[in-house]
C-alpha positions as CSV (number, residue, x, y, z in Angstrom):
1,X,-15.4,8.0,-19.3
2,X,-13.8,11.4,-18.1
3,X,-10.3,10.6,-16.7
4,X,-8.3,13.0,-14.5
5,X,-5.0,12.8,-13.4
6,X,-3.3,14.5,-10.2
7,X,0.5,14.5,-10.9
8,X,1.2,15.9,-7.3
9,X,4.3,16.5,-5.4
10,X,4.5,14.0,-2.3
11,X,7.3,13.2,0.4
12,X,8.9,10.0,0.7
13,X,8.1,8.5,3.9
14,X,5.6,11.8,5.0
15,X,2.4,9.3,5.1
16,X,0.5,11.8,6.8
17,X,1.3,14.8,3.9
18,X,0.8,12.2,1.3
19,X,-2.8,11.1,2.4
20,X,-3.8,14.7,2.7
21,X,-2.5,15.8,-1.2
22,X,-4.1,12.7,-2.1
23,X,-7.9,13.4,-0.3
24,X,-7.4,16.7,-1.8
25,X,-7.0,15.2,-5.5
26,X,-9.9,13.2,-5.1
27,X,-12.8,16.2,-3.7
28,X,-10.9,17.8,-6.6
29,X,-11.5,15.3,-9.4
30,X,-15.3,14.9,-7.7
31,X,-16.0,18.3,-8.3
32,X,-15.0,18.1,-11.7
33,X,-17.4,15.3,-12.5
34,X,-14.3,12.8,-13.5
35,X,-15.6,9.2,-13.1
36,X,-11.4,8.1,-12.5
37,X,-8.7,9.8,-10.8
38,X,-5.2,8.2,-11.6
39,X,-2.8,9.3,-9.0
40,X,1.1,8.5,-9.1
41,X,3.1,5.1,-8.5
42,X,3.6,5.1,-5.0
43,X,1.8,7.7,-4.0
44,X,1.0,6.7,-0.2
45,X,4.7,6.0,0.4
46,X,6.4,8.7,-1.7
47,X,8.9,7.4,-4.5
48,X,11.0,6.0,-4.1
49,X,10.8,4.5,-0.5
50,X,13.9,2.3,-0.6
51,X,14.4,0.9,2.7
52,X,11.2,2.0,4.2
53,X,9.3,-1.0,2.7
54,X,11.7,-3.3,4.7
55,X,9.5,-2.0,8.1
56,X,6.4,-3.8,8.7
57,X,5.2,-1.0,10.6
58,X,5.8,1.5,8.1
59,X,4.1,-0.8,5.0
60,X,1.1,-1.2,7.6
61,X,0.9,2.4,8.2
62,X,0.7,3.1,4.5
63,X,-2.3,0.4,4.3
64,X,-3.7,2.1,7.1
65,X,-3.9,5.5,4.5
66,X,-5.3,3.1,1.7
67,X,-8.4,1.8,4.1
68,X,-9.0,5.9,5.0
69,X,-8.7,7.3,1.9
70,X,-11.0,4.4,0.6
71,X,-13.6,5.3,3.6
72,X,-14.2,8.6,1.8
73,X,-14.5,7.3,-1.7
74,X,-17.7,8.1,-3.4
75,X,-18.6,7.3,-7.4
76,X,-15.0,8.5,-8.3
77,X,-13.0,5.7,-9.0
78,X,-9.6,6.4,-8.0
79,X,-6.5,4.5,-8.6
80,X,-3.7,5.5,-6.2
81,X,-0.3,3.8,-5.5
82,X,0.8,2.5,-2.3
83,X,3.1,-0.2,-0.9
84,X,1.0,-3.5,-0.8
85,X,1.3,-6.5,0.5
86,X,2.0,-9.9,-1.5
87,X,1.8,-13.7,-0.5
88,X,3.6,-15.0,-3.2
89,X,6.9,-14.0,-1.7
90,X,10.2,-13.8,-4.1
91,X,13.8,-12.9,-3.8
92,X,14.8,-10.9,-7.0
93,X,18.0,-9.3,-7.6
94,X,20.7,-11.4,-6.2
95,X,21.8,-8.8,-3.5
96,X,17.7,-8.9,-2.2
97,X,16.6,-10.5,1.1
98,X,13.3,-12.2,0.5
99,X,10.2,-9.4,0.1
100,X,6.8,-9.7,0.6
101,X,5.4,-5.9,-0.3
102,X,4.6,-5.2,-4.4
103,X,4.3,-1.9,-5.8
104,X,0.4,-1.9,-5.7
105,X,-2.6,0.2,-7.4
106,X,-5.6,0.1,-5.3
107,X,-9.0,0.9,-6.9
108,X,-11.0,2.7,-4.3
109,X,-14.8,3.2,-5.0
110,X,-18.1,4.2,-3.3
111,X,-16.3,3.4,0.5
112,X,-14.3,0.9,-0.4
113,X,-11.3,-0.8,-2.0
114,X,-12.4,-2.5,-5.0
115,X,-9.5,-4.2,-6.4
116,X,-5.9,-3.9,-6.4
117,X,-2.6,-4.5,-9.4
118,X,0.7,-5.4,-8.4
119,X,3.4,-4.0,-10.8
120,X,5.0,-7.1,-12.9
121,X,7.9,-5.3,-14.4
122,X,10.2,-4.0,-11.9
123,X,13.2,-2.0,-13.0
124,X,16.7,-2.5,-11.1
125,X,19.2,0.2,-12.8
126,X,20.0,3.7,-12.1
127,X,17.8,4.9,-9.1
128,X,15.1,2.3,-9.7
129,X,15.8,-0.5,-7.4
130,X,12.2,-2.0,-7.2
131,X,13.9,-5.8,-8.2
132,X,15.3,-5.6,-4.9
133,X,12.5,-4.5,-2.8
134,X,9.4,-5.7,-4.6
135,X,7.8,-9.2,-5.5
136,X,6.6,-8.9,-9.3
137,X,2.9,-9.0,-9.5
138,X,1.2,-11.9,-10.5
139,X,-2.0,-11.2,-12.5
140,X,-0.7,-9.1,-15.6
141,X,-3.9,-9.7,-17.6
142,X,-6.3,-8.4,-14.8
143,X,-9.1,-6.0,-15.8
144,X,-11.9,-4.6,-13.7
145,X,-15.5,-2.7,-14.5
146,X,-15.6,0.9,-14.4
147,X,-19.1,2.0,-15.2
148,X,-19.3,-0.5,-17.7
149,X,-15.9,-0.2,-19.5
150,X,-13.4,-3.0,-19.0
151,X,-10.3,-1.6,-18.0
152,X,-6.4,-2.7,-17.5
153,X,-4.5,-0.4,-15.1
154,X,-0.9,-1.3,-14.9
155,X,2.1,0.8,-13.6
156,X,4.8,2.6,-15.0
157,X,6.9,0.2,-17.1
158,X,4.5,-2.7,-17.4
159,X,3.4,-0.5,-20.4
160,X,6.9,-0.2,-21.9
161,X,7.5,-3.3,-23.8
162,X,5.3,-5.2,-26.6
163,X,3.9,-7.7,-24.9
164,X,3.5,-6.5,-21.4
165,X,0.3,-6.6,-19.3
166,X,-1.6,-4.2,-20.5
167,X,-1.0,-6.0,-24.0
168,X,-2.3,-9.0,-21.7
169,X,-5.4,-6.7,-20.4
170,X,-6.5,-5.9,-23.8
171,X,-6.5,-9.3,-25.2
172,X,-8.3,-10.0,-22.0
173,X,-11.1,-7.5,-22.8
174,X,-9.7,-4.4,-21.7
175,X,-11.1,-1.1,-23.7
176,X,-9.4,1.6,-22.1
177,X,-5.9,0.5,-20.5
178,X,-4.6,3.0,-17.4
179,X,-1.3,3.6,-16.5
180,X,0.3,5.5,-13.0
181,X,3.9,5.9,-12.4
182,X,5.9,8.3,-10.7
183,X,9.7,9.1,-10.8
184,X,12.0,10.7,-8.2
185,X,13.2,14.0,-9.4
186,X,15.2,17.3,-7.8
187,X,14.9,21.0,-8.6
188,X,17.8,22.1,-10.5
């Protein structure tokens, strides 16, 4: 399996930028014959969005991207992080109003979106204040095919501790495990 990655610089909130560095990664990791692309955490949105993911309009518009970008998938599989919705609904950090979006991974292949991850671990220090925004995913020991390879894809630090989900995917079956994050960051 030939894996690229596209660590690219995207705009928080600029849905419009985003999508078009994203399309670009993906005829770029085509024409290099990879059979996945792994694009950041969050991609879509821009990281972090904060209070973006509080407007229903905004979290549509992002899945909006998702369903385009997935319209021009071919055999490259590619992995790219958005703001997606959940039904299991949770309130978190004690300061949190209840949320229904989760820090998502969509799989997009040959025209469509073929599976999606919600992030389990969410951090809430520093920065990172994905406990109050996000509901924790649900599913940490999903895999899916990718020509024939049982993968786990997780994000950021579902992959940090011991016994996290992609210690879940591989007892689940999972050869090659796959992990996207991103991380907000300033020129000096």
């Amino acid at each position: 399996m030939r894996v690229a990655g596209a660590q690219i610089n995207l705009r928080v909130g600029d849905l419009d930028y985003n999508e078009a560095r994203i399309a670009e990664s993906m005829r770029w990791a085509e024409s290099h014959a990879a059979d996945v692309l792994l694009l950041p955490e969050l991609a879509v949105s821009g990281y972090p969005p904060e209070d973006l993911v509080m407007r229903d309009g905004f979290v549509d518009a992002n899945r909006e991207v998702i369903d385009r970008l997935a319209s021009t998938a071919g055999r490259l599989v590619t992995l790219v992080g958005f703001v997606g919705r959940s039904s299991r609904g949770h309130r978190g950090a004690a300061d949190a109003v209840d949320r229904t979006v989760a820090n998502a991974v969509a799989l997009l292949h040959d025209g469509q979106v073929r599976g999606m991850y919600h992030k389990v671990l969410l951090p809430n220090y520093g920065v990172f204040d994905e406990d109050r925004y996000f509901v924790a995913g649900g599913a940490p020991e999903a895999t899916w095919d990718i020509g024939g390879v049982t993968v786990g894809v997780s994000v950021c630090e579902d992959i940090w501790v011991p016994d996290g989900p992609p210690a879940r995917q591989a007892a689940a079956g999972a050869q090659i495990l796959l992990n996207v994050n991103g991380s907000p960051f300033q020129m000096a």
